[in-house]
N, C-alpha and C positions, 0 to 999 in steps of 0.2 A: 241300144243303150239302156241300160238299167238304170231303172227312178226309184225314189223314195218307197215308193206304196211294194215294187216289186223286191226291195229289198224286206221291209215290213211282214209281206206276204211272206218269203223263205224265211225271214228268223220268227216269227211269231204265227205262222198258221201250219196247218195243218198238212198241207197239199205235200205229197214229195215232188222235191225238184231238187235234185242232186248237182251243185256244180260242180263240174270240171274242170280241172287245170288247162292250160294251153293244148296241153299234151293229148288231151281227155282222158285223164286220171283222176281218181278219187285217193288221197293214203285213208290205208283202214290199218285198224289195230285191234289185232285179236288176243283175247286173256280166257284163259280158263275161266270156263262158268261157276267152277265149284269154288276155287282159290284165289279170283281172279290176278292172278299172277297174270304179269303180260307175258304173252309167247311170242310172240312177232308183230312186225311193220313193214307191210306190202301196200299194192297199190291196186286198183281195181280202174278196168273202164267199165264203157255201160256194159258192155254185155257181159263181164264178170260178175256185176251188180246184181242186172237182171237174172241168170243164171244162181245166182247163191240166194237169192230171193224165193225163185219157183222150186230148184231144188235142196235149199237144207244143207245142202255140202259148200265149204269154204271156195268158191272160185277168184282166180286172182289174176294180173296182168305181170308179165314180165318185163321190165323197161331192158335189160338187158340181153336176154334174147326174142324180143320183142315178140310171146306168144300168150294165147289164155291157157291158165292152166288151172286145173281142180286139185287142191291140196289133197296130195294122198297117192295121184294115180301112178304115182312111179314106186315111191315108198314104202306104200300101204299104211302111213302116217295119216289117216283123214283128220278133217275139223268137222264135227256137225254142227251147225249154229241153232243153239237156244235162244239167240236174243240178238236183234241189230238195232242200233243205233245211230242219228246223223246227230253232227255239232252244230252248233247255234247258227251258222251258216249254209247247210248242206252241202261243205265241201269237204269232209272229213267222216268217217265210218268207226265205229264201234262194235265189233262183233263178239259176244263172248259166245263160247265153244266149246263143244267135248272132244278133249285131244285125244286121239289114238295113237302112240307112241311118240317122236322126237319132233318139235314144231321145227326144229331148226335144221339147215340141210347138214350138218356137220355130226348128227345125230345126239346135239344136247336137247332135253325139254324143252327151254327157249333158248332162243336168238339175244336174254343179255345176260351173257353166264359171267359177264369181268365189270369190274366196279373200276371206278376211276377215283385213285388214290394221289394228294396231293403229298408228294413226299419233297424232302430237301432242295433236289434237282428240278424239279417241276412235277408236272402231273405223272402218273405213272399207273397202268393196269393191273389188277389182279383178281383170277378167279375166284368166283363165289361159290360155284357147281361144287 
């Protein structure tokens, strides 16, 4: 059971202690270092974590084909991370990154190429790209 002090401890000191979801997943969000434009929203468990930590390249977890995978190695699209970050809780990630071609599997820059436009009939999409 978590207390007071161990909550205290993860939003206010120092230590990493990364929570996990049920699942043991972290969501991370990665944005270009230069522009910080967002490029994506994946999920990490530990060993994604730990892995993009020791090596510098993007790794991530796939909830749907439930595998780890290192951004890049099918592609050739890498993320090199410049910079990580956790949120006031240690259950959310921050990575900005140096993209090497299309962060999104569909080959846009990013993953939010459509805006959401409230039109007459209700909301409605439209590309930005």
């Amino acid at each position: 059971m978590s207390t007071a002090s161990d909550s205290n401890d993860r939003e206010e000191g120092l230590k990493f202690q990364p929570k996990f979801d049920a699942s043991g997943l972290v969501t991370c969000v990665a944005t270009d270092a230069g522009t910080g434009e967002v490029l994506m929203v994946a999920h990490m468990n530990a060993e994604a974590l730990r892995k993009t930590i020791e090596s510098g390249d993007a790794w991530y977890f796939s909830r749907s084909r439930n595998v780890l995978w290192r951004k890049g190695e099918t592609s050739g699209h890498t993320q090199r991370v410049v910079e990580m970050r956790l949120d006031c809780d240690q259950d959310a990630v921050w990575i900005k990154v140096e993209q090497t071609g299309a962060a999104c599997h569909t080959g846009r820059r990013s993953c939010f190429y459509r805006a959401v436009d409230n039109g007459e009939s209700g909301a409605a999409l439209s590309f930005v790209d």
